[in-house]
N, C-alpha and C positions, 0 to 999 in steps of 0.2 A: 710244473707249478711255478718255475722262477723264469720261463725261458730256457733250460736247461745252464744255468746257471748255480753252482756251489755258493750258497747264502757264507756271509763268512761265521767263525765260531762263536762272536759275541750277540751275532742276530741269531743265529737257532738258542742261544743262553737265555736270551731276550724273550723270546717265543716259549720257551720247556718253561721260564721261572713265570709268566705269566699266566700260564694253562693249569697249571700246578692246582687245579678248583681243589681239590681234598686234602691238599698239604703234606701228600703221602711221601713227596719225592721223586715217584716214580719217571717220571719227567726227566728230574734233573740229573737223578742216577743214571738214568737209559739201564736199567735192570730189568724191566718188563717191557716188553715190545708185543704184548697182544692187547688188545683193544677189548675192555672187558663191556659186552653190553648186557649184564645182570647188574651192574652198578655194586657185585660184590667186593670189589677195591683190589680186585687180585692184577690188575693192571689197569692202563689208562681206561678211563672209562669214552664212552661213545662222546656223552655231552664235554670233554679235556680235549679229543680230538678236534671238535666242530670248532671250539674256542681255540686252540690255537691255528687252527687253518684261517680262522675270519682274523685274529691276531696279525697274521702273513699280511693278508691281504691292506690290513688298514696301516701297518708298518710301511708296505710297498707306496702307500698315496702320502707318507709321510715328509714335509719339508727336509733337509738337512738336521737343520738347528733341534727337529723333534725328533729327528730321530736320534740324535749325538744322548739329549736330554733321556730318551729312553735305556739308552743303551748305557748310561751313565747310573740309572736307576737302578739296573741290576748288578752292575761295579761295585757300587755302595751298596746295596742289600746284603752281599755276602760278607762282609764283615761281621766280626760274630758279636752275639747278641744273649742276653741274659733275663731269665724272667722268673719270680719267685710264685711259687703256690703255698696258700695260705690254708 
């Protein structure tokens, strides 16, 4: 899929925090590695894998400066963050 090329650690980051559709984590943990297609969340679902595989792909036609810009996106995402319920 890369050419037989190791993606480095902060583009597969890139990849798991954008596929992440259900917000469950599983992605980003790497805790579940089956591919759930009941859509009952008990791992990546079918539709998480297709989005990060087309994710790859449009990453790979990406300039420099957007890719820097993306990868910088999930640098600052993971700082922590707070939210109150009312």
């Amino acid at each position: 899929m890369n050419d037989g090329l190791e993606p480095l650690a902060s583009e597969v980051g890139w990849v798991m925090h954008k596929a992440d559709g259900h917000g469950h984590g599983y992605l980003l943990r790497g805790s579940h590695t089956v591919v759930d297609t009941t859509d009952a969340h008990d791992g990546i679902s079918r539709q998480e894998l297709m989005y990060a595989i087309s994710l790859w792909y449009t990453y790979q036609d990406m300039g420099v400066t957007e890719k820097v810009q993306a990868l910088n996106e999930v640098a600052n995402s993971k700082q922590s963050a707070c939210c109150t319920l009312m």
